[in-house]
N, C-alpha and C positions, 0 to 999 in steps of 0.2 A: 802608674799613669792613668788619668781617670777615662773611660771609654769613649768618651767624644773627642777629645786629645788626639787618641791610639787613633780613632778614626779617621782624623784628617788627615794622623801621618802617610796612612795605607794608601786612601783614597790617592794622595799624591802620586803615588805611584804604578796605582790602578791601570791599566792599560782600555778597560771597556766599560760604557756606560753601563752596562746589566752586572759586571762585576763589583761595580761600585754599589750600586740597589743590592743584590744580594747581601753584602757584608754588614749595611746598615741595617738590611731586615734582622740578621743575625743580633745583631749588637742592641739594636730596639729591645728582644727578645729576649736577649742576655738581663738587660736594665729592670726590665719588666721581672725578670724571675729573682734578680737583686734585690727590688722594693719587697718581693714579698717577703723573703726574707728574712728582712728586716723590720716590718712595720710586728711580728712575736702578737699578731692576733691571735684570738683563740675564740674558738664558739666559746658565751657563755652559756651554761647547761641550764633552761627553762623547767617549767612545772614536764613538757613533753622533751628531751633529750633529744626527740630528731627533730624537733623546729628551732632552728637557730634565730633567737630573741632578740640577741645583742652581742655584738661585739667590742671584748675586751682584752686586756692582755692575762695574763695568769696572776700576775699581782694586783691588780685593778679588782678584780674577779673575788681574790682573795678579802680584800679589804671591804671591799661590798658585803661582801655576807658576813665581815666580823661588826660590820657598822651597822646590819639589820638583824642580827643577832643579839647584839647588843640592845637595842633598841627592845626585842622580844624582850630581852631578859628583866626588863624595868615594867613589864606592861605597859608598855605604850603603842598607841595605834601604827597602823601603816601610813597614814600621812606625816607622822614625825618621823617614818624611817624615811620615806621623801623628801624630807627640809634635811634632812643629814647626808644623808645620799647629794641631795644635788649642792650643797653648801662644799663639799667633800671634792666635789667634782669641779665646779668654781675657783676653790682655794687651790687645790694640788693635782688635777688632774684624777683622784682617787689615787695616788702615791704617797707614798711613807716618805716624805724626802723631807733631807737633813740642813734643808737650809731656808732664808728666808728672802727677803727685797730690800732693795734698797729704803723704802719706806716704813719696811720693819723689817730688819737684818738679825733680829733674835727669833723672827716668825718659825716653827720647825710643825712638823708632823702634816698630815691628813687634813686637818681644816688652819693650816700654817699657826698655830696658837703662840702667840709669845710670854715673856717667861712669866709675866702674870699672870697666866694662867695655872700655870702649877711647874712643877720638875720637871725638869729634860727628857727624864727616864719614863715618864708619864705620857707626853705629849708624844714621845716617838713610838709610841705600843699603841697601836691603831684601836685596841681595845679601851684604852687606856684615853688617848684623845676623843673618843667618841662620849668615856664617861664625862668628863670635861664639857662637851658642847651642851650635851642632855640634863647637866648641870645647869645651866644658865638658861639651857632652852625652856626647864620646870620650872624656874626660879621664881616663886610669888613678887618677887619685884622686878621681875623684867617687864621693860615698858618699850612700846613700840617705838622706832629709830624718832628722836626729835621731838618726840610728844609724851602725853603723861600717860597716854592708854595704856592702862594692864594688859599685857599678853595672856594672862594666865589668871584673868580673875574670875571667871567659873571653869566650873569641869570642860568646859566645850570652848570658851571663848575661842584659844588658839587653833580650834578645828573653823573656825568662822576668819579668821583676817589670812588674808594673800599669804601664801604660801613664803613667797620672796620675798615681803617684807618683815616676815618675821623672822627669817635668817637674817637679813637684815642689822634687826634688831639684836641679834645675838653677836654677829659679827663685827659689827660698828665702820664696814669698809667705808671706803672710799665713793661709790654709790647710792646718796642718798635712797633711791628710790627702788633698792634692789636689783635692777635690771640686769644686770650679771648674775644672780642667779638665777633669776626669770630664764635666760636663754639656756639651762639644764635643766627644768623643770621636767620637760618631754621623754629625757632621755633617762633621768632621777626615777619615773615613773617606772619607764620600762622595765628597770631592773630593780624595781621592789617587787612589781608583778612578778620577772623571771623567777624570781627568789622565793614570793611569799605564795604566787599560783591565787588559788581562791579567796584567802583571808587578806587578799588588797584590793577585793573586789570596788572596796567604797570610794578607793582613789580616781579621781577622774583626771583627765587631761583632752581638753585644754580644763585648768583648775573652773570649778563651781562651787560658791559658797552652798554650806548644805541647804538643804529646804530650811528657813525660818531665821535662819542668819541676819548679821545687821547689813550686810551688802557692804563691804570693805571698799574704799576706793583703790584703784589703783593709778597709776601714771602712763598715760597713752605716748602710742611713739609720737605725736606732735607735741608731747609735752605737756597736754590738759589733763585734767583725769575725768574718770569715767569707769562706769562697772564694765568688770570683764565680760564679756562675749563669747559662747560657747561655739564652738562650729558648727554647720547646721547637720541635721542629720545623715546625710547623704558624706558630706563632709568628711564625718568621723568616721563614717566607714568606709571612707576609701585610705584614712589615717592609719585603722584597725589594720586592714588588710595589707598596708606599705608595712606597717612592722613587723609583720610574719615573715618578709622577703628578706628582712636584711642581712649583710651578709652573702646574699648571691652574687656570682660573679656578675660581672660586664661583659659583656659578649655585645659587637658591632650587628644589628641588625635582630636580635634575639626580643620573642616578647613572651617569655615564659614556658614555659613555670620553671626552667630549673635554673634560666639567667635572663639578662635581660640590657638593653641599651636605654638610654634616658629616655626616651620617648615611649618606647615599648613598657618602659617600667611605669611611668605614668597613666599611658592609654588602661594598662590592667589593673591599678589602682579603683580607679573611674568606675572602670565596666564593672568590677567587683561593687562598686556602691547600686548599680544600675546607671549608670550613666557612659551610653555608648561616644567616646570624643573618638575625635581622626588620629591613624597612626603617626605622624612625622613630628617633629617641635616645632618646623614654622606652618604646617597644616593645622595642628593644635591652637597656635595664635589664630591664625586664619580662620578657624571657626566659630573660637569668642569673639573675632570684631563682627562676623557674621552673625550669629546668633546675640548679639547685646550682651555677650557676657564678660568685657574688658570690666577693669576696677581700677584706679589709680592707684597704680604701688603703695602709697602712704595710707590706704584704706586694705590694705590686701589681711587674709584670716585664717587659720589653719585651712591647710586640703585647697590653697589658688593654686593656680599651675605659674610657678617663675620662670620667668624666660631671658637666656643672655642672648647678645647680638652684637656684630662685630662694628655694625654701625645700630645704634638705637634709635634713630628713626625711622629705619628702614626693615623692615619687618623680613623682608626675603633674606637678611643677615644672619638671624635667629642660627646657634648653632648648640644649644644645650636649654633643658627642661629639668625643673625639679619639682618639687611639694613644699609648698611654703607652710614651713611649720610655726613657726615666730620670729621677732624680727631682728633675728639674729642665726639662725640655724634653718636646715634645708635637708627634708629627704629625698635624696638621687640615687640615680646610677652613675656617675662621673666618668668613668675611663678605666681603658683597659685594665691598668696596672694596679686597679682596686676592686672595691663590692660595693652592692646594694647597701647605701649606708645615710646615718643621720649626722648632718657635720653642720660646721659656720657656713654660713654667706662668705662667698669669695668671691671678686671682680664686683665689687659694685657699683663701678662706671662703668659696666657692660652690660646693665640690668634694664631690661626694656622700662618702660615707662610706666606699662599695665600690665596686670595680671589678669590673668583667667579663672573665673571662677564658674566652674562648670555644672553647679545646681544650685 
């Protein structure tokens, strides 16, 4: 019987209002040590072993390091182990899984490849699909999704166009304009870093065309396009410092260092850039409409502070805070029953109107 069920059986028959609080603190509790359970995260192990990088399962884990291994073994740089990593991550979650979609029902492995691509037996050895993408991804005739451009017509070209559209181009999704694997790019990085330590030093995030590149256009969330936008200094390092956290628990009222509640996880983001904001998330809001530092959500850049609210015009509503990382994912502290982590946007009819961008 599933434990809220069981609860209201009990409650029925509860004799005292504090006997009833009791039981559900218990069963809260019970739920909470269920999810963990069950969510089979694992540190993944960094260049340093005691700073927890990223969180993934043991297969995910796995499959990362055979899809950046792989990648070493062809010589090729670390931003191709990033366009495989976050395509990987996009397609299958980073899972070996044996089946496909509705829209391609023959799709199987790590970057869902169908049977065009090669054998069954190929595509499901995560070794083996990887060779396959780095395949296409070299390919003197691949040309970027819908146009004639070579991806690969000097030694450098494909270190110069968007990261996302040239998965993209490999993949031939359903996304024109890549944006699905734009929203792994963040997290693609972090575990070629975890993985490669120094020798990925040159990957940047948020992505930068290198110095002398032709300036790639990309597709803006309102749909125009426009060169990508780095975040500003202050920015990024309070982006730097959120990923050393993640991973820590949630704890109600905690603002570090060993856990932290959304807010307190925020304020210490901040501070660590040099930028002292207020502890609370509607104090937070409160002090960007004070200080001119509101943005229109449709303009918001890595490192704004997002804010939910139970009414979104009303600002005393505000009841969660996170790091807007792009415009699809979000690094928080979310709730008890999880960690310091980087995920989707969820609730987005809850999402205040402006962001905070506090330097």
């Amino acid at each position: 019987m599933p434990l809220l069920a069981m609860a209201v059986a009990v409650l029925m028959v509860l004799s005292t209002v504090n006997q009833a609080g009791t039981l559900l603190a218990t069963i809260a509790a019970a739920q909470d040590e269920e999810y963990a359970e069950n969510d089979d995260y694992c540190y993944f192990p960094g260049v340093d072993d005691s700073l927890p990088i990223l969180l993934l399962t043991s297969e995910q884990t796995a499959n990362a390091r055979t899809i950046v291994s792989t990648v070493a073994s062809r010589s090729l740089g670390p931003q191709d182990a990033v366009i495989a990593i976050m395509t990987a991550l996009t397609e299958s979650g980073l899972r070996n899984v044996d089946y496909g979609d509705d829209v391609g029902p023959d799709s199987r492995g790590l970057f869902q490849q169908r049977d065009s691509w090669g054998p069954y037996e190929v595509r499901m050895d995560p070794a083996g699909a990887t060779g396959l993408f780095l395949d296409a991804l070299t390919s003197p005739g691949l040309t970027l999704y819908r146009t004639s451009t070579l991806v690969n017509a000097s030694p450098s070209t494909r270190a110069s166009l968007t990261p996302w559209l040239v998965a993209q181009s490999v993949q031939r999704s359903a996304f024109a304009d890549g944006n699905n694997y734009q929203a792994k790019y963040s997290q693609a990085v972090a575990i070629v870093r975890a993985i490669m330590g120094d020798a990925a030093a040159s990957v940047t995030d948020p992505w930068v065309a290198p110095t002398g590149a032709g300036g790639s256009m990309v597709t803006c969330a309102d749909g125009g396009t426009g060169s990508t936008l780095p975040a500003s200094e202050k920015a990024g390092a309070a982006i730097t410092w959120g990923k050393t956290q993640l991973g820590k628990p949630y704890v109600w009222g905690a603002t570090g260092p060993n856990s932290y509640d959304c807010s307190g996880f925020t304020m210490r983001a901040w501070e660590s850039a040099g930028v002292p904001i207020t502890r609370t998330s509607r104090s937070q809001y409160s002090w960007g409409a004070s200080n001119g530092r509101l943005v229109p959500l449709a303009e918001a850049q890595p490192g704004d502070l997002l804010f939910w609210a139970n009414n979104t015009s009303n600002p005393g509503s505000i009841y969660h805070v996170g790091i807007w990382m792009d415009a699809n994912t979000v690094m928080h502290a979310p709730n008890p029953s999880t960690v310091v982590k980087i995920a989707p946007i969820f609730n987005r009819d809850k999402l205040m109107p402006y962001v905070v961008r506090p330097a």
